[in-house]
DOPAPA-16118 format. One line per 4 residues: number of its first residue (from 0); their letters; for each residue x, y, z of C-alpha. Coordinates in nm, 3 decimals, always signed. Layout:
N
NUM = a = X,Y,Z | ...
This chain:
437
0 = xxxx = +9.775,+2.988,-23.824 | +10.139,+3.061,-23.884 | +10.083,+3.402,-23.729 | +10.090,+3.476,-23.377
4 = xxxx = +9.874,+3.737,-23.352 | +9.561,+3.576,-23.571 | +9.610,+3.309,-23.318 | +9.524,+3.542,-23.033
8 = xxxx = +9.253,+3.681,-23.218 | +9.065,+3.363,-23.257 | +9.144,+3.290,-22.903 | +8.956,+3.627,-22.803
12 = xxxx = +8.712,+3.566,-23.066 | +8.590,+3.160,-22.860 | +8.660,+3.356,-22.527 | +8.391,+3.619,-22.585
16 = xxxx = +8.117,+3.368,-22.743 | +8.218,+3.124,-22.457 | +8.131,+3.388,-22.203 | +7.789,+3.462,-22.426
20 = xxxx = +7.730,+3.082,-22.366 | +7.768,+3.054,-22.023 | +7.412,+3.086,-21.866 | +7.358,+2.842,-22.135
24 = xxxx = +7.640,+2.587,-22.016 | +7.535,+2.648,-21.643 | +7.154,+2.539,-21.743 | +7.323,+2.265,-21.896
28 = xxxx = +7.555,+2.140,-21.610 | +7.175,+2.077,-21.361 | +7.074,+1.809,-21.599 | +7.372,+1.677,-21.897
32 = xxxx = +7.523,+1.318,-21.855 | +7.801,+1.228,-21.648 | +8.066,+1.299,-21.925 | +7.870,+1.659,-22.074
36 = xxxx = +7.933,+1.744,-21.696 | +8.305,+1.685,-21.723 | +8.368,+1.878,-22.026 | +8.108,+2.188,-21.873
40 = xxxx = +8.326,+2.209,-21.560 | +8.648,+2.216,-21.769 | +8.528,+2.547,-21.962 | +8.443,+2.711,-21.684
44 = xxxx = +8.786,+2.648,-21.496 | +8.911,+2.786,-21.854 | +8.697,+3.100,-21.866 | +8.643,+3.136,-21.491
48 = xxxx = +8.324,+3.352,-21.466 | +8.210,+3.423,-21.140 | +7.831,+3.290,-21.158 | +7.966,+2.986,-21.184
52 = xxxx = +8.071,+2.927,-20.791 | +7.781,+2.795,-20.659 | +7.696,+2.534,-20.944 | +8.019,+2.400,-20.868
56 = xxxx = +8.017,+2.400,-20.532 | +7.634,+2.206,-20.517 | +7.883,+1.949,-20.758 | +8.121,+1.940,-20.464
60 = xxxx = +7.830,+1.732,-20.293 | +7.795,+1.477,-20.623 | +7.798,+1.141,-20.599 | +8.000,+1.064,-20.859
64 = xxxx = +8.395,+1.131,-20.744 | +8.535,+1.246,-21.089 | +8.304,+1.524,-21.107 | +8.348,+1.608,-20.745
68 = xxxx = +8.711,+1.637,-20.790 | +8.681,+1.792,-21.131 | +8.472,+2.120,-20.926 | +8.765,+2.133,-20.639
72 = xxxx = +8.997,+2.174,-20.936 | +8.772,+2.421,-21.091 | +8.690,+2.648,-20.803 | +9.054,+2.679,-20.738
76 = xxxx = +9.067,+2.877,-21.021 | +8.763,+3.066,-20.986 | +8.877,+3.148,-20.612 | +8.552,+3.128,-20.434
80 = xxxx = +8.632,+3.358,-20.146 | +8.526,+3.296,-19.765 | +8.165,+3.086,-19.794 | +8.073,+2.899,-19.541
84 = xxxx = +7.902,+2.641,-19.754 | +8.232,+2.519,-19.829 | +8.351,+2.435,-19.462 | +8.018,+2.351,-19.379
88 = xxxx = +8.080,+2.040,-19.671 | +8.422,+1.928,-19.400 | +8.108,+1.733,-19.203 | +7.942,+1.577,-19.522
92 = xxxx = +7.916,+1.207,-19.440 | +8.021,+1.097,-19.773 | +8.396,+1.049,-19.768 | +8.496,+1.166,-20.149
96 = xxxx = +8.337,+1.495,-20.097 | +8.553,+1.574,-19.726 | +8.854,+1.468,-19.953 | +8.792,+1.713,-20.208
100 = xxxx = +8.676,+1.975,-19.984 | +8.957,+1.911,-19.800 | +9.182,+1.903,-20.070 | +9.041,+2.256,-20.197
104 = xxxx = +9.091,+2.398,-19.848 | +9.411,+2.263,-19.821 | +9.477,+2.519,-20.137 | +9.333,+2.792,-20.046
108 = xxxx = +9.506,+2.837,-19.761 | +9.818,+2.831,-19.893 | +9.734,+3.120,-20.194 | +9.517,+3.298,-19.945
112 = xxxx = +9.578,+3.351,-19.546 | +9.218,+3.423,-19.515 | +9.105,+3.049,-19.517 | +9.346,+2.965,-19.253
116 = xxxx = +9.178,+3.230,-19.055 | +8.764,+3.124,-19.141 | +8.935,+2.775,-19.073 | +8.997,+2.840,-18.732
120 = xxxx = +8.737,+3.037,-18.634 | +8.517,+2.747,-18.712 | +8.761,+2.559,-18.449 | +8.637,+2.374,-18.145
124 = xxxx = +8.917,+2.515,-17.965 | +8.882,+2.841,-17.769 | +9.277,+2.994,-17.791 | +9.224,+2.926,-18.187
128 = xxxx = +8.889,+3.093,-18.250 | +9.020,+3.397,-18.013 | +9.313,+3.398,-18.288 | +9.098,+3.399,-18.546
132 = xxxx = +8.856,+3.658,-18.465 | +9.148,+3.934,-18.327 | +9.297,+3.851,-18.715 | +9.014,+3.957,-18.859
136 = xxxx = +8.955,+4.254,-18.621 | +9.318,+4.375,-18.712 | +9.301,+4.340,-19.111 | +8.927,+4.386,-19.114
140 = xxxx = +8.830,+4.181,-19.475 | +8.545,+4.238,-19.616 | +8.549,+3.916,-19.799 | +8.515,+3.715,-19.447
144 = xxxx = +8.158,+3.935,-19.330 | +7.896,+3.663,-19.406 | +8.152,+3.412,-19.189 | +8.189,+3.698,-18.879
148 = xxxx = +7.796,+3.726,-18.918 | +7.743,+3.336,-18.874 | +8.037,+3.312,-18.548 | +7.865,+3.584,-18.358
152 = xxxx = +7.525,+3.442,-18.399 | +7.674,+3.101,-18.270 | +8.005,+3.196,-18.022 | +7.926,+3.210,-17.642
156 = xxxx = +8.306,+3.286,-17.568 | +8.319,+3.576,-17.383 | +8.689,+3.692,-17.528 | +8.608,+3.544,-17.851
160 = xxxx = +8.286,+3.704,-17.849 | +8.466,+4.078,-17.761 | +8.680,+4.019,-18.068 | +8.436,+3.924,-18.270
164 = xxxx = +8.220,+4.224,-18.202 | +8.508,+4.464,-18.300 | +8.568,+4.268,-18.620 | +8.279,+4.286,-18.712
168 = xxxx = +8.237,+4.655,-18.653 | +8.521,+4.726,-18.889 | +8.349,+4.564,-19.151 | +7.974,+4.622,-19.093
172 = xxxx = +7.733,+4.727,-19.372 | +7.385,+4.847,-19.282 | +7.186,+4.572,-19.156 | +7.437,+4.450,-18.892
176 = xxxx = +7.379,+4.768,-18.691 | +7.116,+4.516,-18.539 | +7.332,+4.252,-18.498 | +7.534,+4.436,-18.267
180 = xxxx = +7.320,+4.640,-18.059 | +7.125,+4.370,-17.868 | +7.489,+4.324,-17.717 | +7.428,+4.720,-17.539
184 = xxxx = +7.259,+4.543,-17.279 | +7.476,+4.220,-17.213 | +7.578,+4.080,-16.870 | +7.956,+4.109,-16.950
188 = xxxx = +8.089,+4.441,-16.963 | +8.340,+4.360,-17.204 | +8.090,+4.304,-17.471 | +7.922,+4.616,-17.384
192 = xxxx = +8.225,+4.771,-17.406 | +8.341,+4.569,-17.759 | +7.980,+4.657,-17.906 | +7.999,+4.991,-17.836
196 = xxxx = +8.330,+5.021,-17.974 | +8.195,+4.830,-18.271 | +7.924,+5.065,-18.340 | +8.161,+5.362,-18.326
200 = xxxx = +8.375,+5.191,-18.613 | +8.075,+5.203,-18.847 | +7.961,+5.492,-18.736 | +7.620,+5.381,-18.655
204 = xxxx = +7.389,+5.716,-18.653 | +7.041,+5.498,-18.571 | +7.202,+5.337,-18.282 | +7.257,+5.705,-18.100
208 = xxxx = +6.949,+5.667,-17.903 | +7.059,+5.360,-17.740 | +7.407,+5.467,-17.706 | +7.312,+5.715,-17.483
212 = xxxx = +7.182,+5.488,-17.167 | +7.531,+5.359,-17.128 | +7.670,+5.670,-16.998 | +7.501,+5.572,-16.716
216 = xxxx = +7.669,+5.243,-16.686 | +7.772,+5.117,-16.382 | +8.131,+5.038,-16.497 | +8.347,+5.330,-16.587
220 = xxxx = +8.519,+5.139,-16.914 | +8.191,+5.148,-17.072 | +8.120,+5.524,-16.993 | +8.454,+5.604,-17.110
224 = xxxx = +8.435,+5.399,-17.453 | +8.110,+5.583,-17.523 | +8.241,+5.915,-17.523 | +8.429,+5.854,-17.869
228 = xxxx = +8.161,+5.736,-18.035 | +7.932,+5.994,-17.934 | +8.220,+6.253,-18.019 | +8.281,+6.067,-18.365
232 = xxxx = +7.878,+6.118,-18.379 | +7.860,+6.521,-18.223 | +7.625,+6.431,-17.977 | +7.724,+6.762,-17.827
236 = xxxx = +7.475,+6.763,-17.534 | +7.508,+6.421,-17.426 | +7.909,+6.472,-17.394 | +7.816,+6.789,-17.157
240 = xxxx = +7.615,+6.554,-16.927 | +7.926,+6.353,-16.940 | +8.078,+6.627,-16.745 | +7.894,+6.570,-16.382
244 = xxxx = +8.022,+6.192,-16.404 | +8.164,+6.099,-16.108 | +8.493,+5.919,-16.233 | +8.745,+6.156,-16.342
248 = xxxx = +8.879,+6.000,-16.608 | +8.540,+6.013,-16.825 | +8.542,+6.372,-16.734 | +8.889,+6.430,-16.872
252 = xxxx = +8.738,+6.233,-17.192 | +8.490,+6.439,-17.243 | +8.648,+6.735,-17.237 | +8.856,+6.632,-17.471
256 = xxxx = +8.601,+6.578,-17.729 | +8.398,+6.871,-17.631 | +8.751,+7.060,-17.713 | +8.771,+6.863,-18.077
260 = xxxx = +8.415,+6.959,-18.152 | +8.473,+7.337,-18.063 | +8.149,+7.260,-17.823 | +8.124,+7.657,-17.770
264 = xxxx = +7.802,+7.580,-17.546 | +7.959,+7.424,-17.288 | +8.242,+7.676,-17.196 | +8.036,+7.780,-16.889
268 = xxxx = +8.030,+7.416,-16.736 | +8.442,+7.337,-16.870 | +8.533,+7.684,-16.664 | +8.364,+7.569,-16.374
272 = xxxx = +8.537,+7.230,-16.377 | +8.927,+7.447,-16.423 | +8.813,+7.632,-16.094 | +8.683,+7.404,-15.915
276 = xxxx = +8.739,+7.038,-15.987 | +8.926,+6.836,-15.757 | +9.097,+6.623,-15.950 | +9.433,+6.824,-16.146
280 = xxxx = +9.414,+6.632,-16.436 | +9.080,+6.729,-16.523 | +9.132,+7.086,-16.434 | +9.451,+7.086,-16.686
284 = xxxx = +9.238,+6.899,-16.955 | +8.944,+7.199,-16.874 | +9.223,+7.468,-16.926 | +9.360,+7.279,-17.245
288 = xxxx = +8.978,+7.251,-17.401 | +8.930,+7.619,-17.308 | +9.232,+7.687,-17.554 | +9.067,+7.493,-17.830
292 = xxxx = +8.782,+7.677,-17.807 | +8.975,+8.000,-17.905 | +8.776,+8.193,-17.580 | +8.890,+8.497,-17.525
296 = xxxx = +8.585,+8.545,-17.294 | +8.764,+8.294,-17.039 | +9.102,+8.514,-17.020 | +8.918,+8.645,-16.644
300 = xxxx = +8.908,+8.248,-16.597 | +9.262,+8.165,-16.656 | +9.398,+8.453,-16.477 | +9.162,+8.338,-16.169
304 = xxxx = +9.318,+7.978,-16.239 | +9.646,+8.089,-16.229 | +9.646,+8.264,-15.860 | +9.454,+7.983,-15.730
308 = xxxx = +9.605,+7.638,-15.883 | +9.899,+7.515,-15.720 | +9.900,+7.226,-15.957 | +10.201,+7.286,-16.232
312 = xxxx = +10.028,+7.107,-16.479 | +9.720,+7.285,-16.452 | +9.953,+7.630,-16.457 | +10.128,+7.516,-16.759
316 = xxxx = +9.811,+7.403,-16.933 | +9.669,+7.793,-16.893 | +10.005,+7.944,-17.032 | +9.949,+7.670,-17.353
320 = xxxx = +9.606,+7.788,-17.402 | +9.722,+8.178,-17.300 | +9.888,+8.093,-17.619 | +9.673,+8.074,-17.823
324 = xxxx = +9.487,+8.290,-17.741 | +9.771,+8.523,-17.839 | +9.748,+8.706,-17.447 | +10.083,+8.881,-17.424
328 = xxxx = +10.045,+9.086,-17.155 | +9.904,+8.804,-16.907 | +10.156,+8.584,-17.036 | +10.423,+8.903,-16.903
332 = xxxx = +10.235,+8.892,-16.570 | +10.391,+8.551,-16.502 | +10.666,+8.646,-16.493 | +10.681,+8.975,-16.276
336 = xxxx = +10.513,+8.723,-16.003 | +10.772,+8.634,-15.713 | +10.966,+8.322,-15.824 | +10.863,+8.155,-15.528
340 = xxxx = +10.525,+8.150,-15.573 | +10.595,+7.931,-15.922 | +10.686,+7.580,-16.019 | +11.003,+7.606,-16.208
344 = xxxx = +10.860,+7.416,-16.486 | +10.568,+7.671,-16.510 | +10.846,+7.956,-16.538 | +10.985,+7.754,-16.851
348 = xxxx = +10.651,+7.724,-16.972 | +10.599,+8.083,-17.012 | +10.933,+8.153,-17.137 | +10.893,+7.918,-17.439
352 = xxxx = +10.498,+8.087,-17.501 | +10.641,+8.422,-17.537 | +10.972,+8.318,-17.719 | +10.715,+8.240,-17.981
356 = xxxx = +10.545,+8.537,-18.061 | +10.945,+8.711,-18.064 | +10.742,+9.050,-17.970 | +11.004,+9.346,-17.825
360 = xxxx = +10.798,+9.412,-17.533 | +10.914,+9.068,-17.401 | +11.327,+9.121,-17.438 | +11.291,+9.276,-17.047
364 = xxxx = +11.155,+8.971,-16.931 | +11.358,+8.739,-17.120 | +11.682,+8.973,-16.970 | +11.541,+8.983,-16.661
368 = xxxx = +11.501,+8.570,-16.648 | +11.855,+8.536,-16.765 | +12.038,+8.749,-16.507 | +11.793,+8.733,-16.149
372 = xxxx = +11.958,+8.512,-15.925 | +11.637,+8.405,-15.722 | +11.525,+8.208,-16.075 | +11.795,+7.929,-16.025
376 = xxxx = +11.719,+7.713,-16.344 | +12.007,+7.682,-16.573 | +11.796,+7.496,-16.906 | +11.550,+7.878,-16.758
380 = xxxx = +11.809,+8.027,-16.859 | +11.890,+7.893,-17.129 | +11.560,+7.949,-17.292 | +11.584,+8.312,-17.244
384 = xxxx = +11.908,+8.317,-17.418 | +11.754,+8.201,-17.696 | +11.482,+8.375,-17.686 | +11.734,+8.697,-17.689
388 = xxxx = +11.928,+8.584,-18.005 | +11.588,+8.509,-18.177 | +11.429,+8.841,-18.108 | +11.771,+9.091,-18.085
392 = xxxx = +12.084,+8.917,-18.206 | +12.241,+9.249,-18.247 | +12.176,+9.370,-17.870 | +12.252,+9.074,-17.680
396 = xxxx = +12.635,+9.064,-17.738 | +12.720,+9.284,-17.429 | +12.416,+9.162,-17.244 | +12.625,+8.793,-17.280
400 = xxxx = +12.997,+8.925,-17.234 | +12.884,+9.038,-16.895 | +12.711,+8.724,-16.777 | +13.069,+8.576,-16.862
404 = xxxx = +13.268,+8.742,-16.539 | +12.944,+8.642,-16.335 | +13.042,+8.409,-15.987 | +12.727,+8.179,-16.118
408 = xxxx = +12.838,+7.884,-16.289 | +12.465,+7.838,-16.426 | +12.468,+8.164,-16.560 | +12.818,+8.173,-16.709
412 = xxxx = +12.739,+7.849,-16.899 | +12.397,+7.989,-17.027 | +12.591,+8.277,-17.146 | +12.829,+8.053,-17.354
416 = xxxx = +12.572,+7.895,-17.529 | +12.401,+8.187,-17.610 | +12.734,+8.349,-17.785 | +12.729,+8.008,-17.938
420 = xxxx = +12.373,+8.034,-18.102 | +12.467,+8.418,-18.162 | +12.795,+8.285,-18.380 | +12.589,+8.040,-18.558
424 = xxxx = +12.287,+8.319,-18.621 | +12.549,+8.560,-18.801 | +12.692,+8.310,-19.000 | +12.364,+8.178,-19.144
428 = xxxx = +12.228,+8.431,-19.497 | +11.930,+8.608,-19.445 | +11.725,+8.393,-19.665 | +11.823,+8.052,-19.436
432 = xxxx = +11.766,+8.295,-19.114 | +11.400,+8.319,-19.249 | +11.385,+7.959,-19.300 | +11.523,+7.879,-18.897
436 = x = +11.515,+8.134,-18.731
């Protein structure tokens, strides 16, 4: 037809009864001649239905070249995605169908990085299946699952193996929850640790019973990858048994999920561990996790931490979670203590809590940081003259002009740049002061 749009029509019209035909043409393509095969396999490159990638690839294994060739053509069309029947047919002992197999790969791996990947994982070489597998674990495909299944059931590899485990993980449907536990209880700890990390990334419910054993696990990498998955899983109890474990750094992990859960059944046993822990990061992860909980039970506990604990990070990790918990008047209390009985780095702490909140009952304190010679901190200083213009611009003029004339160089210059941030304040409209205060 003369007219463009008939044409396309009657295209449509062939496409749609082609596509009615095509269980018939697939029927057709077990048993027609030689040359009924050729014409089959054309129509189906043309119309490209997806039913019709395993016919061509039991072709792939025909006897007769032309037709053999004719389905690698096809199925490049059809793009038969990552099956392992098709690398499997690289070892066929008839030489026309490794040629088109080969040819097809050859293909595919240029349109689609994916094949290069199954291709190497199906490598003899070590270095290349390692590759391979930490590919997949990184972009975690779907379409390559049946081809992770297979490699884990066959690697031995120990790094491979680890890789494979997390790739698969990322990726896992249902049923290969039981691929992957068996691995709970393998010689390496690497693969406990890999399948344990892999059932975390499917979150893998019916594998919490057997999850649980390996907090007892004699090497601390496996404890410590356990606690996320029982965290992402809010096995609640079993991450407060976590807290007796000898190696610090599982305690400090399990804290840390307790704190995420808001695990307000275990405040009794994360107090005990800020008073009395003997490691300092775990008592500054207990104060932290004490804050998350939003406790205001535990303010006896931090004010008991906070005449006992030497530790600055511990001290600072109480005034974070003091906070929080909105506790002005403790937060005051640190500072009427005798500056030598404070890290310096605690003091700033608690000057940048309360500079928060910009409550007047804190402008003493902030004055009194500023101008007492025993605190010795210039940026100390500093902070409380910002603190001032935030909470008083208008009264902290003279307070400033004063400092000026002072013999202490520290204190002259923390003066000057709070005149500075006072100059800027007034020159800012109200509505911008709202926005930055």
């Amino acid at each position: 037809s003369w007219n463009p749009e008939w044409r396309q029509r009657a295209w449509d019209s062939l496409r749609l009864l082609s596509h009615m035909a095509v269980p018939g043409l697939l029927a057709a393509l077990q048993k027609a001649p030689p040359e009924v095969m050729m014409a089959i396999i054309h129509l189906l490159e043309r119309l490209r239905p997806t039913e019709a990638i395993e016919p061509l690839i039991g072709i792939l294994e025909s006897e007769n070249l032309d037709l053999t060739l004719a389905a690698s053509h096809a199925l490049r069309t059809l793009e038969p995605g990552s099956r392992p029947e098709l690398l499997a047919l690289l070892d066929s002992p008839r030489r026309g169908v490794r040629f088109a197999t080969a040819e097809l790969l050859s293909y595919l791996q240029r349109t689609d990085p994916l094949w290069a990947v199954l291709l190497g994982l199906n490598s003899e070489d070590a270095p290349e299946r390692l590759a391979a597998a930490m590919w997949l674990q990184e972009q975690r495909d779907g379409r390559a699952l049946v081809n992770v299944r297979q490699a884990l059931a066959e690697e031995t590899h120990i790094a491979v193996l680890r890789e494979l485990l997390r790739a698969l993980g990322g990726i896992a449907q249902d049923e290969d929850i039981g691929r992957i536990t068996p691995f709970l209880q393998h010689a390496h700890r690497d693969i406990r640790e890999a399948s344990v990390q892999a059932l975390g990334l499917c979150a893998a419910f019916d594998a919490l019973d057997r999850l649980i054993p390996l907090l007892q696990d004699s090497d601390r990498g496996v404890r410590q990858a356990t606690l996320p998955v029982l965290g992402r899983l809010g096995a609640i109890e079993q991450l407060q048994r976590a807290l007796q474990d000898t190696d610090p750094e599982v305690r400090t992990g399990a804290l840390r999920w307790l704190g995420t859960l808001r695990a307000l059944g275990a405040q009794t046993d994360i107090e005990g561990l800020l008073l009395s822990d003997p490691i300092a990061s775990v008592r500054e992860a207990a104060a932290l996790t004490l804050g998350e909980l939003d406790a205001a039970q535990a303010l006896p506990v931090f004010l008991t931490a906070l005449e006992q604990d030497s530790a600055p990070e511990v001290c600072r990790a109480v005034i974070a979670s003091l906070h929080d918990l909105r506790a002005l008047p403790t937060l005051h209390q640190m500072l009427e203590r005798p500056a030598y009985l404070m890290d310096i780095s605690v003091l700033r702490t608690a000057v940048a809590a309360l500079a928060r909140y910009a409550h007047p009952s804190s402008l003493p304190d902030f004055e009194q940081v500023l101008l007492q010679p025993c605190w010795g901190d210039r940026e100390l200083r500093v902070l409380a003259a910002k603190a001032l213009v935030r909470q008083n611009p208008e009264a902290v003029r003279s307070i400033f002009e004063r400092c000026l004339t002072s013999s202490d160089r520290d204190l002259r210059q923390a003066a000057e740049e709070g005149l500075q941030l006072l100059a800027h304040h007034r020159e800012l409209t109200p509505e911008r002061q709202a926005i930055n205060p």
